[in-house]
C-alpha positions as CSV (number, residue, x, y, z in Angstrom):
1,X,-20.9,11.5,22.2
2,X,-23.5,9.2,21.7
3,X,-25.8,11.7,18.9
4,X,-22.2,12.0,17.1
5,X,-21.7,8.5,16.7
6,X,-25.2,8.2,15.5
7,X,-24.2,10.9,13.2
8,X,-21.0,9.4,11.9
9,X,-22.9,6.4,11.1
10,X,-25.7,8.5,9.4
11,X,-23.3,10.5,7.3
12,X,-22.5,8.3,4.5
13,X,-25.9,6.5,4.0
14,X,-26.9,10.2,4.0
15,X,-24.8,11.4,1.2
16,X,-23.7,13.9,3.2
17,X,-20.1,12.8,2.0
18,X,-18.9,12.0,-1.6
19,X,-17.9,8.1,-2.0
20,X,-14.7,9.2,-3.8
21,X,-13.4,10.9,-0.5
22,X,-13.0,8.9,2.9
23,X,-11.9,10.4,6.3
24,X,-10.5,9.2,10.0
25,X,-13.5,8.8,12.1
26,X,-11.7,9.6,15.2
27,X,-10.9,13.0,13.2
28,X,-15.1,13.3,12.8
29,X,-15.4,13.2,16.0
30,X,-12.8,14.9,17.4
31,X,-13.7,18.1,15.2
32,X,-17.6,18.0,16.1
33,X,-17.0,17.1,19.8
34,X,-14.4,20.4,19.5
35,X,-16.8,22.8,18.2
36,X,-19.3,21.4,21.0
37,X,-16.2,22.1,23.8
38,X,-15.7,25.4,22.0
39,X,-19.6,26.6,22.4
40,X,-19.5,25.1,26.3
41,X,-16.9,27.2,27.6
42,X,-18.2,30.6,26.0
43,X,-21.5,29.7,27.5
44,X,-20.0,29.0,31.1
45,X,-19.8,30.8,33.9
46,X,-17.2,30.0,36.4
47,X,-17.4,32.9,38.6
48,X,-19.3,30.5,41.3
49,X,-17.3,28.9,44.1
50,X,-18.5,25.7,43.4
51,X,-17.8,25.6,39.6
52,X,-14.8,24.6,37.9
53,X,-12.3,26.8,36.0
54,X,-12.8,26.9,32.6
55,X,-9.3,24.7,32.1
56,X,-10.4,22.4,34.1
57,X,-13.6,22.0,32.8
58,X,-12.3,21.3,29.7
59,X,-10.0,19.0,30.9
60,X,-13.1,16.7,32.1
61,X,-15.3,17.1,28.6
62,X,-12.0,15.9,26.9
63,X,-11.2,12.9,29.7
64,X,-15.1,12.0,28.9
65,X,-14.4,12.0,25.4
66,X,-11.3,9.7,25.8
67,X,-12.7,7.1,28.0
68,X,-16.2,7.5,25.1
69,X,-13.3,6.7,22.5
70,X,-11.6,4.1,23.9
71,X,-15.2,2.0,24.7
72,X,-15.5,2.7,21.1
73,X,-12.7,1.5,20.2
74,X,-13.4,-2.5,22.1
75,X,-17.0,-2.1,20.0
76,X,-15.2,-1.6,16.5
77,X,-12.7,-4.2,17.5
78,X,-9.9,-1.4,16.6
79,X,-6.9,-0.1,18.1
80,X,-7.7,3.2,17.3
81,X,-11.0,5.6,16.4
82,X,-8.2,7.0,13.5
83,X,-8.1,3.8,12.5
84,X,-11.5,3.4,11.4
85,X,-13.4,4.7,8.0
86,X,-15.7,7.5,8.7
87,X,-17.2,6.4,4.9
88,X,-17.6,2.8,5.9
89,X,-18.7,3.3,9.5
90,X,-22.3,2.7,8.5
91,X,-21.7,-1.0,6.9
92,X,-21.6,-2.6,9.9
93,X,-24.9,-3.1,12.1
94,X,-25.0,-3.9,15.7
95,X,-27.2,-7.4,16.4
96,X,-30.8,-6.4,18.1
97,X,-31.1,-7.7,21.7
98,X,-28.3,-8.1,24.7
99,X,-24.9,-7.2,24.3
100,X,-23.5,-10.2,26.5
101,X,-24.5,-13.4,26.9
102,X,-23.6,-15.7,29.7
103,X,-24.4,-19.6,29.6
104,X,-24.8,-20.8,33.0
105,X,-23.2,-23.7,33.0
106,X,-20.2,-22.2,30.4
107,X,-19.4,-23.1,27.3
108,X,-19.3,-27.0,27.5
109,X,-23.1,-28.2,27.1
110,X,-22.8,-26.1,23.9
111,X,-19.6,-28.1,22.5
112,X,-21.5,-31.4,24.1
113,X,-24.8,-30.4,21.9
114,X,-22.7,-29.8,19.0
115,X,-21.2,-33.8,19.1
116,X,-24.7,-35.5,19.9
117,X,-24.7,-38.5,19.0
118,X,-20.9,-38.5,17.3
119,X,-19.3,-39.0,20.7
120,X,-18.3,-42.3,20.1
121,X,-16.9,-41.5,16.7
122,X,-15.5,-38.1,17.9
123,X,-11.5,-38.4,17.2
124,X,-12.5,-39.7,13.8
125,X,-14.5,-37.1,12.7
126,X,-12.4,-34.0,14.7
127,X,-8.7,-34.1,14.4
128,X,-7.3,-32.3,17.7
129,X,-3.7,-30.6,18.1
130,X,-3.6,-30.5,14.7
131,X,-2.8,-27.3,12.3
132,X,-3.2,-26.7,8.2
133,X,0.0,-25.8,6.7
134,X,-0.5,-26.0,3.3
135,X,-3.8,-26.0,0.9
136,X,-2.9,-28.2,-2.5
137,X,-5.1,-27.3,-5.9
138,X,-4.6,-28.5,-9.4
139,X,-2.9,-26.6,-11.4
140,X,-5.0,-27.9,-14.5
141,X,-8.0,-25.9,-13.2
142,X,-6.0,-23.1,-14.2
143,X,-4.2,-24.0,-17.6
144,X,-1.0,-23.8,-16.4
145,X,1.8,-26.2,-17.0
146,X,1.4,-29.6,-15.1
147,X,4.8,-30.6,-15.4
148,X,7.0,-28.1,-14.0
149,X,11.0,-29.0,-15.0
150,X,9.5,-32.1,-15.6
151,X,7.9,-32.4,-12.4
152,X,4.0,-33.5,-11.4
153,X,2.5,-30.7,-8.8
154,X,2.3,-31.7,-5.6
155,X,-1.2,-32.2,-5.7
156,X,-1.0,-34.6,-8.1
157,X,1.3,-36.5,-6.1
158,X,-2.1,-37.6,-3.8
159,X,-4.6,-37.5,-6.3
160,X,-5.3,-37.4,-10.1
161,X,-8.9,-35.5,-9.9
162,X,-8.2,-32.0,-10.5
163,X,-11.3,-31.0,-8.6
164,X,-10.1,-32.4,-5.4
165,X,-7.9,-30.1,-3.0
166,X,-5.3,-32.1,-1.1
167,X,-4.3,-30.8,2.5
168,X,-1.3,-31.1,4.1
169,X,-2.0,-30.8,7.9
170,X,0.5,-31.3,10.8
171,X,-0.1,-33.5,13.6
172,X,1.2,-32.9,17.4
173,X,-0.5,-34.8,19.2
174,X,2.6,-35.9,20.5
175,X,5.1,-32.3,20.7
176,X,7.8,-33.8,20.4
177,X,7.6,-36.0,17.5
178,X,4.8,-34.1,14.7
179,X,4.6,-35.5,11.8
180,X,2.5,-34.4,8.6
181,X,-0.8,-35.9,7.4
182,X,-2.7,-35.7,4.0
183,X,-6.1,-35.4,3.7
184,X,-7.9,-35.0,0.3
185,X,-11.2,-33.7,0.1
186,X,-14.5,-32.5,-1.9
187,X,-14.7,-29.2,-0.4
188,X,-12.5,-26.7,2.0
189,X,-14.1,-24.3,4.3
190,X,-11.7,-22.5,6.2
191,X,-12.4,-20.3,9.4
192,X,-9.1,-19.1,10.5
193,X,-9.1,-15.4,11.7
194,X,-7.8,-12.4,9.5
195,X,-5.2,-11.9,11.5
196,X,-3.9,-15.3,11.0
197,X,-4.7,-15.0,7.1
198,X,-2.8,-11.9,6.7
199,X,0.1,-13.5,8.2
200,X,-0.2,-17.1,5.9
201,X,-1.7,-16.4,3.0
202,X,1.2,-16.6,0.4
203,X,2.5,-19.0,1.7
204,X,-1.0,-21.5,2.4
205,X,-2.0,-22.2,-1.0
206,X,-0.2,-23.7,-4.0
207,X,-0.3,-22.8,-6.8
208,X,-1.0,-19.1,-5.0
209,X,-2.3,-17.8,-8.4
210,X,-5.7,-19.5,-7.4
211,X,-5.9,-16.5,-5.1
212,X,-6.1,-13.7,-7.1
213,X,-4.9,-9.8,-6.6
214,X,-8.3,-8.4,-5.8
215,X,-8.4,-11.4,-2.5
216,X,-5.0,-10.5,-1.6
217,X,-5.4,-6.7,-1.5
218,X,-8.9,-6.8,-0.1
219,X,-7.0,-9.1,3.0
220,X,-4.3,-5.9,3.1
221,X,-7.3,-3.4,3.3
222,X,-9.5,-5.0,5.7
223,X,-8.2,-4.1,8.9
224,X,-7.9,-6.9,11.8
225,X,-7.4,-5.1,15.4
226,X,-6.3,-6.4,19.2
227,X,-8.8,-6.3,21.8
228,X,-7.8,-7.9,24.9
229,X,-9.4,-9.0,28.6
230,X,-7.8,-9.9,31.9
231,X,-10.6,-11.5,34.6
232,X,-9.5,-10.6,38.2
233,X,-10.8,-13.2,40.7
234,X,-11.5,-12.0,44.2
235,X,-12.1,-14.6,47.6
236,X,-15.1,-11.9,48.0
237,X,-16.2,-8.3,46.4
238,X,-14.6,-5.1,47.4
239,X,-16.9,-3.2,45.9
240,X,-20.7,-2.9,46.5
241,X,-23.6,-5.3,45.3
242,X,-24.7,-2.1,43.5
243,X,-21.5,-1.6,40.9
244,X,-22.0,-3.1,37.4
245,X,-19.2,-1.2,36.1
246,X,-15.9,0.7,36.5
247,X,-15.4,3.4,33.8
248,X,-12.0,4.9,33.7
249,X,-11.6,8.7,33.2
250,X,-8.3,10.0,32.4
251,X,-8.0,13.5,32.0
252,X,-5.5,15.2,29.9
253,X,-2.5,17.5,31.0
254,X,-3.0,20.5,28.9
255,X,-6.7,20.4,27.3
256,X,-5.6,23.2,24.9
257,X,-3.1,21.0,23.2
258,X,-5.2,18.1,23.4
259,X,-6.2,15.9,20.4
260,X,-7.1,12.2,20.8
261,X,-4.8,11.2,17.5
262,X,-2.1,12.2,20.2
263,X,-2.9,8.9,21.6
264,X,-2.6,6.4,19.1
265,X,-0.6,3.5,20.1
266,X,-0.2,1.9,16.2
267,X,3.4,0.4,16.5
268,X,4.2,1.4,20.0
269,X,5.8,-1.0,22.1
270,X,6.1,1.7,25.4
271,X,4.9,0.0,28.6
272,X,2.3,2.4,28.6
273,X,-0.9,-0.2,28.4
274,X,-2.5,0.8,31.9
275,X,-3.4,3.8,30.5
276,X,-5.4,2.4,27.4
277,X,-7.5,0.1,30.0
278,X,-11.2,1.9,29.7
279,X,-13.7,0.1,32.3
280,X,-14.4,-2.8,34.6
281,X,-16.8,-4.7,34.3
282,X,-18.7,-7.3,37.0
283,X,-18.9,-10.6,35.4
284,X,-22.6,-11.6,35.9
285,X,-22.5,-15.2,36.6
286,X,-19.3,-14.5,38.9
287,X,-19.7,-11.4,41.5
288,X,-16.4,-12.2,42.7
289,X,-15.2,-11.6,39.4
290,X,-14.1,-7.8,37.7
291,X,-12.9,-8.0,33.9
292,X,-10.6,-5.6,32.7
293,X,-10.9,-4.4,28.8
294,X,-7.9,-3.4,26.8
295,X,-8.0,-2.1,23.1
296,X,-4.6,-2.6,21.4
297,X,-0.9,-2.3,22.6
298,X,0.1,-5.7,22.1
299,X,2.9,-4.7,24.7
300,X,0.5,-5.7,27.7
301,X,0.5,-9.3,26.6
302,X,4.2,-10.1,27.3
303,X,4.8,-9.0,30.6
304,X,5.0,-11.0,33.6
305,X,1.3,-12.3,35.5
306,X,2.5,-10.8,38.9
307,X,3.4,-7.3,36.8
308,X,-0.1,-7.2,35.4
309,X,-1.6,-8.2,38.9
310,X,-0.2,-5.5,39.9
311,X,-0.5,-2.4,37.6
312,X,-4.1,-3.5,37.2
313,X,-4.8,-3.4,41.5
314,X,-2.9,0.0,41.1
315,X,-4.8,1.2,39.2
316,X,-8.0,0.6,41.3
317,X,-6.8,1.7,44.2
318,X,-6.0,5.1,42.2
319,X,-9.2,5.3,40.8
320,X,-11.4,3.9,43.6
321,X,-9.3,6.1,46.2
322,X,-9.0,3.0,48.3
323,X,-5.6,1.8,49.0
324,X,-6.4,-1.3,51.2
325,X,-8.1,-2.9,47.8
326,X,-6.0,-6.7,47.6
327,X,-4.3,-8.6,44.9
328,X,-6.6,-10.6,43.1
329,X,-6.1,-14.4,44.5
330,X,-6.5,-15.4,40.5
331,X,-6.0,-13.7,36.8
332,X,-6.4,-15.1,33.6
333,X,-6.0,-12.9,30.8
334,X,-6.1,-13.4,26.9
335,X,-3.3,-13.1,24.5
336,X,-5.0,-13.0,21.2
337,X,-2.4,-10.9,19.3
338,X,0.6,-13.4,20.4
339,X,-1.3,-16.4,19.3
340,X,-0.2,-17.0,16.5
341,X,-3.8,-18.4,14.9
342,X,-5.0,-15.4,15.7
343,X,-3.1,-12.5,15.6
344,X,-5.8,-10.3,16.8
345,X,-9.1,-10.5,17.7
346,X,-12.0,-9.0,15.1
347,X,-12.0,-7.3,11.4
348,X,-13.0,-3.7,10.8
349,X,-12.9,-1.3,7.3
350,X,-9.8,0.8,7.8
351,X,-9.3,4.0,6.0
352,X,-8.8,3.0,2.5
353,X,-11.1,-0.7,2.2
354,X,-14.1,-0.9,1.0
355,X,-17.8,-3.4,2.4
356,X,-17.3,-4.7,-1.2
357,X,-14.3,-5.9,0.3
358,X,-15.9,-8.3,2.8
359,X,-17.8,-10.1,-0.3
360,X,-14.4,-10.6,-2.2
361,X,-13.0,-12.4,1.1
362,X,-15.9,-14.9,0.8
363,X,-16.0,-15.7,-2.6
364,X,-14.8,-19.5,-2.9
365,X,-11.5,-20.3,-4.8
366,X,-11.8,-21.7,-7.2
367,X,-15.8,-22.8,-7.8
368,X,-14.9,-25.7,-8.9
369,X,-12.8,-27.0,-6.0
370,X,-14.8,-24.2,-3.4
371,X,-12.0,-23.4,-0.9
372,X,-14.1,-20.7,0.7
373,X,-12.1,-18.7,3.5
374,X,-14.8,-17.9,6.2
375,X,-13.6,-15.7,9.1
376,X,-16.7,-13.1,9.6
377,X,-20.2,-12.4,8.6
378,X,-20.0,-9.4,6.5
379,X,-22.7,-7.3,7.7
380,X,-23.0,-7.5,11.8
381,X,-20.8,-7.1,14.6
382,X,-20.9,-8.2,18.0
């Protein structure tokens, strides 16, 4: 599996493909890992006691496969191998050096290094509880009529520079009573997700024709996908000093029927999440601690704590053949598909976008003004 990732990202850079066609890269994989079943069980001899039938040996190359797909999936930050461009696979490169990084101490002495010496001056400078709802540009920068049925723009309601931008921000601070703020500004860098852009954008910025067609359709092409972790806290370990990680293997019914395209969970709101969890992972700086990884099914994030406590210790009891394995004492989980300034939790080129894509998301609007929406560095993931 491993050589035919290698291979999917190789294919394109290797013009082994035309540019002018594009293809699934689960169905890349699913055809070469096929042919590679296919070869195995002509090969095998099963007339040993010891070895499995040929059915059920293919049951286990496929289960491997699955539980290969589904890790990919968390890495591509998709829902889905299917979902993913086999022709764009190669534009994004993995960062040199260790996958995960733990601070010691968590995240705070990073947020208190990032402050310094503006502690004092903090709520000034950093408005918390507080949320854009609406991005004001001149309409002169674009030659358009000022005076619409004989009224001024909204932006020049605050200001009378056309290359200012004028924000209209909401403040809750207190829940119950939020009222709006203006803010007008030199410059606008905005790093909201994808997700949360693909939900706002025509309605975030007036007038909207500042945002042209090729920005809008490169938002609709770029795909934004749901990966999800729940952290399991334990008074002590269950499981030995030894165990790094919990892969899940979950073998097919009928491997003959089998395709992993069978599996995709786009749109479906079944309760059946457990089976899309792929591993558990040991949390370094916590040994008490197992993490639980979930690509997609946005199902999993509305049900009941106790319900997901539950499924989840089910589910290592099944696979750990160990039913005295206890409730976890504390779970915290993330919900980054129901947040709704999120709505998911990282970008990847779907069938049908393009990298050129990426650079038309970053391109200020307008230069003049440089509202810049800034969500992802175009070339890594993480």
């Amino acid at each position: 599996m491993t050589k035919l990732i290698g291979k999917a990202a190789d294919a394109f850079e290797a013009g082994s493909m035309s540019s002018d066609v594009d293809n699934r890269l689960g169905d890349f994989l699913m055809d070469k890992f096929t042919e590679i079943v296919d070869n195995e069980i002509k090969n095998y001899d099963s007339s040993s006691a010891k070895k499995l039938d040929t059915v059920e040996l293919k049951r286990l190359f496929y289960g491997l496969f699955l539980m290969r797909c589904k890790r990919e999936n968390i890495k591509n930050g998709c829902e889905n191998l299917f979902d993913v461009s086999l022709r764009n696979f190669s534009a994004y490169k993995e960062c040199k050096g260790y996958g995960y990084v733990e601070l010691k101490s968590g995240f705070g002495p990073v947020i208190d290094a990032m402050i310094g010496s503006h502690k004092e001056k903090l709520h000034e400078r950093i408005y918390l509880n507080h949320y854009l709802k609406m991005i004001y540009l001149s309409p002169e920068l674009r030659d358009t009529e000022v005076n619409l049925f004989g009224r001024r723009s909204n932006h020049a309601k605050y200001t009378s520079d056309p290359r200012k931008a004028v924000l209209r921000v909401c403040d809750r601070t207190d829940p119950k009573a939020p009222k709006d703020k203006i803010i007008v500004c030199d410059r606008v860098l905005c790093t909201m997700s994808l997700g949360y852009l693909k939900e706002n954008l025509n309605h975030l910025v007036e007038p909207l024709s500042f945002v042209s067609e090729e920005k809008r359709l490169a938002v609709m092409r770029v795909g934004f996908g749901l990966i999800n972790k729940v952290y399991l806290y334990y008074d002590k370990p269950f499981w030995s000093e030894k165990v790094k990680l919990i892969n899940l293997v979950w073998l097919p019914a009928d491997p003959n029927s089998f395709r992993a395209d069978k599996i995709k969970h786009e749109n479906d709101v079944t309760p059946n999440w457990i089976d899309q969890v792929c591993k558990f992972e040991v949390v370094h700086s916590q040994r008490n601690c197992l993490s639980a990884w979930i690509a997609g099914h946005a199902y999993f994030e509305k049900l009941d704590e106790r319900v997901v406590e539950n499924e989840l210790t089910n589910l290592l009891r099944q696979f750990l053949n160990d039913p005295k394995i206890p409730l976890p004492n504390r779970m915290v989980r993330t919900k980054w598909q129901s947040n709704k300034y999120t709505r998911g939790t990282y970008s990847l080129l779907t069938l049908g976008s393009k990298p050129s894509d990426l650079k038309i998301l970053a391109e200020p609007i307008p230069k003049e003004v440089l509202l810049q929406f800034f969500f992802f560095i175009s070339k890594y993931i993480f």
